[in-house]
N, CA, C and O atoms as CSV, one atom per row, in Angstrom:
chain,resi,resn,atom,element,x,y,z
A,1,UNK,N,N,124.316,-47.465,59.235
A,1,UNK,CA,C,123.057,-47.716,58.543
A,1,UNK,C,C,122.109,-48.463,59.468
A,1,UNK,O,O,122.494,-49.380,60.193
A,2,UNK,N,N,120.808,-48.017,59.411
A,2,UNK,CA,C,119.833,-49.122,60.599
A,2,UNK,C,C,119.140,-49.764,59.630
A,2,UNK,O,O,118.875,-49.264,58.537
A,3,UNK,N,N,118.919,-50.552,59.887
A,3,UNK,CA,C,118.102,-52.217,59.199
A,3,UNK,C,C,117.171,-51.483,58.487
A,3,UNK,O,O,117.261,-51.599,57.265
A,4,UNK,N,N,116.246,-50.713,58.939
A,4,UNK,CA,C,115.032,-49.770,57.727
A,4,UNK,C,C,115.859,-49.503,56.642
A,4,UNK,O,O,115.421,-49.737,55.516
A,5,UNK,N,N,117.379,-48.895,56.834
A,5,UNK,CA,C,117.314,-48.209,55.715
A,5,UNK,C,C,118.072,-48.893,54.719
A,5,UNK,O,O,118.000,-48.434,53.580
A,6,UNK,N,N,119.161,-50.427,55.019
A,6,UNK,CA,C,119.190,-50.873,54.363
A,6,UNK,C,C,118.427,-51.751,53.682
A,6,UNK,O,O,118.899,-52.219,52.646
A,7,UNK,N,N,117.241,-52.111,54.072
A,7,UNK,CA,C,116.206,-52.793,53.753
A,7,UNK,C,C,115.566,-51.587,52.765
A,7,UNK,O,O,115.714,-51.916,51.588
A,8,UNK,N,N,114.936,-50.360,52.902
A,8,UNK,CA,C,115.120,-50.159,51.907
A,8,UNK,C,C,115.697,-49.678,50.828
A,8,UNK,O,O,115.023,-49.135,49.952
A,9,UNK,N,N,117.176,-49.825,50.731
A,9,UNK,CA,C,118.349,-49.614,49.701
A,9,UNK,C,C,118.412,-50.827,49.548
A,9,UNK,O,O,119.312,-50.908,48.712
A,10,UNK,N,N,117.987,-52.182,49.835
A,10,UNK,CA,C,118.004,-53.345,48.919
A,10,UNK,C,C,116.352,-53.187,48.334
A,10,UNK,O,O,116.207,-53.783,47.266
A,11,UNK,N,N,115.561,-52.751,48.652
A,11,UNK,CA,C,113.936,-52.831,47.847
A,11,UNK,C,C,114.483,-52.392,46.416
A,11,UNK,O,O,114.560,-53.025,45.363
A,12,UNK,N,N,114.936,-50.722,46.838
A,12,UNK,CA,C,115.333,-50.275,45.596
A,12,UNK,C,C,116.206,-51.208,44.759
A,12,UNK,O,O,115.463,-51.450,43.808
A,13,UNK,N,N,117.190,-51.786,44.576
A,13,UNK,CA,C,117.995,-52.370,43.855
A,13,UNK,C,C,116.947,-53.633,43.461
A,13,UNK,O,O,117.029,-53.977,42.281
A,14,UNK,N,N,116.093,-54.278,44.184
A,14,UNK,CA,C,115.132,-55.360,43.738
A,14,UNK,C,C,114.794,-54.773,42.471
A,14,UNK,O,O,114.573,-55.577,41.565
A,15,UNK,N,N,114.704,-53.531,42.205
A,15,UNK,CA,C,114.050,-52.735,41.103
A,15,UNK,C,C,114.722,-52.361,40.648
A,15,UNK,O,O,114.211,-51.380,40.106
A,16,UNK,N,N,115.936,-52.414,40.338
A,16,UNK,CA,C,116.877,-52.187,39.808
A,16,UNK,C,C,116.632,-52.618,38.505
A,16,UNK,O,O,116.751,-51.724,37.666
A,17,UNK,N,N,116.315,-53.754,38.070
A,17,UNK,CA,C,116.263,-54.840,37.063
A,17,UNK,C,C,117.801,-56.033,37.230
A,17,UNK,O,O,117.841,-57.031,36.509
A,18,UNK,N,N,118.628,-55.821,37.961
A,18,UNK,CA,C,119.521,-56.480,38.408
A,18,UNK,C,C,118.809,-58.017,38.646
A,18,UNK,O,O,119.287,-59.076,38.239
A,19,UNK,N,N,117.879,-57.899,39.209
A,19,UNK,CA,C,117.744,-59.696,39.774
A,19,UNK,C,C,116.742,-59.958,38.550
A,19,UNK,O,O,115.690,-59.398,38.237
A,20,UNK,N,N,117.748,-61.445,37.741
A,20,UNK,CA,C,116.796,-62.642,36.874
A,20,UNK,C,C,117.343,-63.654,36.819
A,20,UNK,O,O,118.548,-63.603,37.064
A,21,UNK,N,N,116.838,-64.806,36.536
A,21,UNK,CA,C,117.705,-66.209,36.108
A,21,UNK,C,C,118.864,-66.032,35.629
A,21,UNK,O,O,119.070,-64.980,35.025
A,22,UNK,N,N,119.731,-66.827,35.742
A,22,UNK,CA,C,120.999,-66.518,35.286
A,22,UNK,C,C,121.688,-68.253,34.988
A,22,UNK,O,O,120.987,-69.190,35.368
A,23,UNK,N,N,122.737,-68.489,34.466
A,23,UNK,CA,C,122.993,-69.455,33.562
A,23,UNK,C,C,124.701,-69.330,34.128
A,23,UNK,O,O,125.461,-68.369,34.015
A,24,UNK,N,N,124.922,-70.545,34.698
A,24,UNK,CA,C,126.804,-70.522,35.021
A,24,UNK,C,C,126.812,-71.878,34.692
A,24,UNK,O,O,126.071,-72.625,35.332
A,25,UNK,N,N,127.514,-72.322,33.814
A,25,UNK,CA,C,128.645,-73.688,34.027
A,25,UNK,C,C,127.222,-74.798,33.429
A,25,UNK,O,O,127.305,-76.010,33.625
A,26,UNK,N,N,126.184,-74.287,32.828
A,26,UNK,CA,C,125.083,-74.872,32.375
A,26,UNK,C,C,123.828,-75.165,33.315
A,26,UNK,O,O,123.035,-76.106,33.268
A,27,UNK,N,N,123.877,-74.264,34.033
A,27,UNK,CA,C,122.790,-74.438,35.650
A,27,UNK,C,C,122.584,-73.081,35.445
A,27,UNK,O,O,123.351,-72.127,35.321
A,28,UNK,N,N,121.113,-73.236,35.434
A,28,UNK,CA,C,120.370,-72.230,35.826
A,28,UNK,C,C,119.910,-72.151,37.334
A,28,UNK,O,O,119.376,-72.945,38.108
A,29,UNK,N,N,120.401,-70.700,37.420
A,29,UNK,CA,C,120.135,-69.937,39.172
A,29,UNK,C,C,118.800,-69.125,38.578
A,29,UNK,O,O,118.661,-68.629,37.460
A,30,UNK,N,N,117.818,-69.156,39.760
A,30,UNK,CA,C,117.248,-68.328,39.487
A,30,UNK,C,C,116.671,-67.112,40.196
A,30,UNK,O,O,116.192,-67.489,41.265
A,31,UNK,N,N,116.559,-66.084,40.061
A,31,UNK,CA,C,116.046,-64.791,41.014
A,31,UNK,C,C,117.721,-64.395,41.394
A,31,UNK,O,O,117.757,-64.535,42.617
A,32,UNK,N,N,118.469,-64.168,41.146
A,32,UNK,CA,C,119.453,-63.843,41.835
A,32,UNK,C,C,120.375,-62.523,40.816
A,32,UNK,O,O,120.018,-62.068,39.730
A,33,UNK,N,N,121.451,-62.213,41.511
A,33,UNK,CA,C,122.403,-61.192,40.516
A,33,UNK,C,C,123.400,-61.416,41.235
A,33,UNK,O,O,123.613,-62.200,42.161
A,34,UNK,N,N,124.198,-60.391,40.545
A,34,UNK,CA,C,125.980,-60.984,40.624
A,34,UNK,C,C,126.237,-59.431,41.679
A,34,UNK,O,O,125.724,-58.312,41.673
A,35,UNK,N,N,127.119,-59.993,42.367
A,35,UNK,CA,C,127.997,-59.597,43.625
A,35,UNK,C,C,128.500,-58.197,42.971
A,35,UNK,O,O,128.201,-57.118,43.482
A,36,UNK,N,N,129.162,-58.288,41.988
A,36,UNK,CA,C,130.177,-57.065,41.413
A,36,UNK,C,C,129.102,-56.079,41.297
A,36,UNK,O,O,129.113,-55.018,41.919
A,37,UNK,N,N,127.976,-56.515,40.323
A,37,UNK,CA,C,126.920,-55.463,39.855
A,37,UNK,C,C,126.315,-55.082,41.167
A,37,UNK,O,O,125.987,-53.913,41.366
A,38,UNK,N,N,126.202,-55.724,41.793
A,38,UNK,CA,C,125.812,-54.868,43.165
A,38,UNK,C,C,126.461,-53.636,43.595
A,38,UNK,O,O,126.100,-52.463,43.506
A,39,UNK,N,N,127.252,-54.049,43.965
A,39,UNK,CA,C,128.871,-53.457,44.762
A,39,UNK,C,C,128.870,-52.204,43.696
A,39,UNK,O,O,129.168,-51.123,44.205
A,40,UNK,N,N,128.576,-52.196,42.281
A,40,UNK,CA,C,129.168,-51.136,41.356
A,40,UNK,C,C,127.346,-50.237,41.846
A,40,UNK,O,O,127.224,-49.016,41.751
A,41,UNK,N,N,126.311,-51.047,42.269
A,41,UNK,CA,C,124.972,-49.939,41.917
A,41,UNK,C,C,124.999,-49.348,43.201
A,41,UNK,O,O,124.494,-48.244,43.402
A,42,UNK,N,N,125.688,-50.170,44.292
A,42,UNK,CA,C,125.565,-49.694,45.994
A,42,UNK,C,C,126.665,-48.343,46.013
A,42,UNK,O,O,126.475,-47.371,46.744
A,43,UNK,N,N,127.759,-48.460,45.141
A,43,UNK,CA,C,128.545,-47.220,45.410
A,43,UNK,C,C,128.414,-46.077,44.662
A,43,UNK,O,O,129.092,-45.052,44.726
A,44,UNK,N,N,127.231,-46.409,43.750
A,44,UNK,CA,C,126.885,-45.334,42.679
A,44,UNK,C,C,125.181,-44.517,43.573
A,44,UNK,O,O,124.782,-43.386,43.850
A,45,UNK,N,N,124.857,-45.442,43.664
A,45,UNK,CA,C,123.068,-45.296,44.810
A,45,UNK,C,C,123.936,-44.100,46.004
A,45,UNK,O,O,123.303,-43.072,46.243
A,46,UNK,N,N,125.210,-44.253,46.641
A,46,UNK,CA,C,125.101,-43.865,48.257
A,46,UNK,C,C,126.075,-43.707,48.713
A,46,UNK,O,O,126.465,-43.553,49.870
A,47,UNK,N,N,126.782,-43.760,47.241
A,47,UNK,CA,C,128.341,-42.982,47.363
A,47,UNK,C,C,129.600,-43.458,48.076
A,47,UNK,O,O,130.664,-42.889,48.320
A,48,UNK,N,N,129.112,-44.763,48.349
A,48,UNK,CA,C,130.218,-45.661,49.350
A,48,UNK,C,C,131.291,-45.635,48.506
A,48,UNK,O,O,131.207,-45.253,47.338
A,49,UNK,N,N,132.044,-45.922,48.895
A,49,UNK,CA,C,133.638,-46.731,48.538
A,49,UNK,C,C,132.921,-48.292,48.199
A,49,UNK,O,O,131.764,-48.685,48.345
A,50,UNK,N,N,134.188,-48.993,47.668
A,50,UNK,CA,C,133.875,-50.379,47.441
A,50,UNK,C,C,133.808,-51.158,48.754
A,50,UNK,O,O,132.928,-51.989,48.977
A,51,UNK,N,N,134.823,-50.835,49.645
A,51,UNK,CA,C,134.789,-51.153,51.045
A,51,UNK,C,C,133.368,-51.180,51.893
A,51,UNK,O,O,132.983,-52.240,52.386
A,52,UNK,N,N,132.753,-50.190,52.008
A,52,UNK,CA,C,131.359,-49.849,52.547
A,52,UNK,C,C,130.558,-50.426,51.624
A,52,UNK,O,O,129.432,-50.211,52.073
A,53,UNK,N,N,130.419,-51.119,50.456
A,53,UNK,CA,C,129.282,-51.591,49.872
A,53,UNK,C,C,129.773,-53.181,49.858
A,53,UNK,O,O,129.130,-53.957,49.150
A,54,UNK,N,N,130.602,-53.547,50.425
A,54,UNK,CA,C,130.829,-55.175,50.862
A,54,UNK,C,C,130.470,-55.235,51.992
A,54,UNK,O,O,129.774,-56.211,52.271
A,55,UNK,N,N,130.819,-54.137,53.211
A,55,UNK,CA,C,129.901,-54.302,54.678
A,55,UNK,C,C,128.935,-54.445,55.067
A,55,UNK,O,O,128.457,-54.949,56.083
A,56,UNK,N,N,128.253,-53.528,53.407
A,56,UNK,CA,C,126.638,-53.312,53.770
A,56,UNK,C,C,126.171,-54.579,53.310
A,56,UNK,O,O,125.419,-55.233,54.033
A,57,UNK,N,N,126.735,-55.250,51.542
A,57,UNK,CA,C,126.595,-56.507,51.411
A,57,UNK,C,C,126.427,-57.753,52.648
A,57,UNK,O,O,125.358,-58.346,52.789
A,58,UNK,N,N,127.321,-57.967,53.280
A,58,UNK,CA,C,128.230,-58.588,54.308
A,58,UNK,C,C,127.066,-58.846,55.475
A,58,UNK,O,O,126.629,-59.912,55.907
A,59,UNK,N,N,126.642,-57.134,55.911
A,59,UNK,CA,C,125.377,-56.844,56.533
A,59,UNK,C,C,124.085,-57.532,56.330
A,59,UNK,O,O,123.335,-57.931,57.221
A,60,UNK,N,N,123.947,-57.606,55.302
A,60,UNK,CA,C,123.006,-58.202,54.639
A,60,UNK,C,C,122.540,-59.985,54.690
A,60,UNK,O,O,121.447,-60.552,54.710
A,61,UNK,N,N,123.833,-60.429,54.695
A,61,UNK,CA,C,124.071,-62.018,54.686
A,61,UNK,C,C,124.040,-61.841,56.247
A,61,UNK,O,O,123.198,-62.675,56.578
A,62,UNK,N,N,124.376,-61.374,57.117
A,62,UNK,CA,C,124.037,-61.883,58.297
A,62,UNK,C,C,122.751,-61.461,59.264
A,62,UNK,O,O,122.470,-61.754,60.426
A,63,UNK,N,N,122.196,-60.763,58.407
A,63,UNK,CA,C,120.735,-60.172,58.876
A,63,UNK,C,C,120.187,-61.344,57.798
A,63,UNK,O,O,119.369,-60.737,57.107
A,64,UNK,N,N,120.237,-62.445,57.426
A,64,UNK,CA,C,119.706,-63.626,56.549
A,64,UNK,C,C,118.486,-62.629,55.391
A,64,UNK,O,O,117.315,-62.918,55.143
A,65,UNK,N,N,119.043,-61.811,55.038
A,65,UNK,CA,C,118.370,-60.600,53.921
A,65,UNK,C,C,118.894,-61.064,52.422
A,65,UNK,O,O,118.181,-60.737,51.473
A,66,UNK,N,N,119.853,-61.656,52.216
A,66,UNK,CA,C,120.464,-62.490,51.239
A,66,UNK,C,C,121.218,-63.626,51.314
A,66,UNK,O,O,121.429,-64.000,52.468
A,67,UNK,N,N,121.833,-64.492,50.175
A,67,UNK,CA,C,122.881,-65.870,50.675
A,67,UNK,C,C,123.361,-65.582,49.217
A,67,UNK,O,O,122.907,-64.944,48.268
A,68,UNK,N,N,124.352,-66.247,49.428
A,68,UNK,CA,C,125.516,-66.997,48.470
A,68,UNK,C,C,124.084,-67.774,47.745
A,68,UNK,O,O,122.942,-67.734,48.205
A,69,UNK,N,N,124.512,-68.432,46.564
A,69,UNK,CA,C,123.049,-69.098,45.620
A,69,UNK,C,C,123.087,-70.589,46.362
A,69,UNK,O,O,122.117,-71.307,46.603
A,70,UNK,N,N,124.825,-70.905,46.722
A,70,UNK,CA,C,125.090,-72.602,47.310
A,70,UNK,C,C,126.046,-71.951,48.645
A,70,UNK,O,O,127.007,-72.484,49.200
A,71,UNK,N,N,125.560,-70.933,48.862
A,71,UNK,CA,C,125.713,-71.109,50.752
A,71,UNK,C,C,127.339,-71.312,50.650
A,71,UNK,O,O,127.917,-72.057,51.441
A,72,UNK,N,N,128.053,-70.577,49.592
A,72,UNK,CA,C,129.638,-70.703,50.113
A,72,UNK,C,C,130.342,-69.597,50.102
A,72,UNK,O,O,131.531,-69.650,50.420
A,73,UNK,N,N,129.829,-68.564,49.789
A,73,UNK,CA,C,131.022,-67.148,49.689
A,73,UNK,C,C,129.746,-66.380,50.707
A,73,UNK,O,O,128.543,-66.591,50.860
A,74,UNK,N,N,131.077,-65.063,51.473
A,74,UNK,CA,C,130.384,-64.188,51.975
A,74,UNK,C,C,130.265,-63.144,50.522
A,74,UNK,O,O,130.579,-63.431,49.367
A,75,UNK,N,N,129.788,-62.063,50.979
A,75,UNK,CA,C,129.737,-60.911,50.171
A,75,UNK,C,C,130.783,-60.600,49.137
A,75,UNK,O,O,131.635,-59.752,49.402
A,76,UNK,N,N,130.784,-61.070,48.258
A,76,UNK,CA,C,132.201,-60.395,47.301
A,76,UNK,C,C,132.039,-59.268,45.859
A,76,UNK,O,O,131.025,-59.189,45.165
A,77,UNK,N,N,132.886,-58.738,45.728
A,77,UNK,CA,C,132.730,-58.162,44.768
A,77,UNK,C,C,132.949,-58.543,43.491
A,77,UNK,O,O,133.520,-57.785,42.706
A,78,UNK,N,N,132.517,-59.774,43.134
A,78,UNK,CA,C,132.745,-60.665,42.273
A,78,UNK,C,C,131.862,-60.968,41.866
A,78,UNK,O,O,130.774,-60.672,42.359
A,79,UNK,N,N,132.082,-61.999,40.323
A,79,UNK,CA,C,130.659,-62.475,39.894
A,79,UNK,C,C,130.081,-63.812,40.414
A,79,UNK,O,O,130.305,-64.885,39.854
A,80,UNK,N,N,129.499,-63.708,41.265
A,80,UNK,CA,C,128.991,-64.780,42.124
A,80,UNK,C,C,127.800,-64.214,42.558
A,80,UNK,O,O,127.840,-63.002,42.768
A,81,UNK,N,N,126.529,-64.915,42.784
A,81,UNK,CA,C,125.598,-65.181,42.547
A,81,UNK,C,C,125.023,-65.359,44.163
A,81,UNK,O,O,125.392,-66.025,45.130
A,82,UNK,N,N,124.016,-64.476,43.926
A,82,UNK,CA,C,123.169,-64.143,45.066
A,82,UNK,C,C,122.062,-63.926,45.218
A,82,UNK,O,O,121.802,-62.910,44.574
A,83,UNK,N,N,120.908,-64.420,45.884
A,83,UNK,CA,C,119.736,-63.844,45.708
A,83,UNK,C,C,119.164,-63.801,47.351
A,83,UNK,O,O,119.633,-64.465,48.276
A,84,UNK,N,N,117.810,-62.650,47.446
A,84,UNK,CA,C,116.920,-62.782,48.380
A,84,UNK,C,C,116.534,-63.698,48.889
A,84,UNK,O,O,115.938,-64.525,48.199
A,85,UNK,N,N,116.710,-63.921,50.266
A,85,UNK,CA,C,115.634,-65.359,50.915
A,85,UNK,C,C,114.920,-65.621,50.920
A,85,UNK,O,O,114.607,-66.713,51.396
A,86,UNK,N,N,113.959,-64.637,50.276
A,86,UNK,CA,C,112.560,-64.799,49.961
A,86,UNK,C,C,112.172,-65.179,48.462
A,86,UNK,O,O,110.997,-65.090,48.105
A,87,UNK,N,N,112.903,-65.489,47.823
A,87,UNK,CA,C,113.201,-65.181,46.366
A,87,UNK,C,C,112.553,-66.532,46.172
A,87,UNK,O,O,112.434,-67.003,45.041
C-alpha cells in the first residue's frame, strides 16, 4: 500500500460514521473509535485478512496518522480506542 492510498482508505472510514465521543470506565474520549470496528470495516472495505488490517492499522501509528487515545497499545483488534492526530 503507498501512503496516498492508505490515507485515503482512512478519509473514507473518517466517513464511515465510526469516529464519536465515546465513554470507558466514566471518561469521556473524544473523536476516536474502537480498534475491532476498524479491523472488521478494513477487511470488509479491501478484503484483507485480519492480519493485513492490523499492518495497515500498525502502518498507520507509525506514519503518526493515528495513536492509542493514552499512547499505550499498538494497533489491536480490540476495543481500545483510537483517534486521528488531527482530531
Amino acid at each position: 500500500w503507498s501512503r496516498e492510498d492508505i490515507v485515503e482508505l482512512f478519509l473514507r472510514f473518517r466517513e464511515s460514521g465510526h469516529i464519536r465521543d465515546r465513554m470507558y470506565h466514566g471518561r469521556k474520549y473524544r473523536s476516536c473509535f474502537v480498534g475491532s470496528e476498524a479491523v472488521k470495516w478494513l477487511c470488509n472495505e479491501t478484503g484483507l485478512e485480519v492480519e493485513g488490517a492490523l499492518l495497515l492499522g500498525n502502518e498507520m501509528i507509525a506514519s503518526t496518522m493515528i495513536h492509542h487515545v493514552v499512547h499505550e497499545h499498538i494497533f489491536k483488534n480490540e476495543f481500545l480506542f483510537y483517534r486521528f492526530w488531527d482530531d
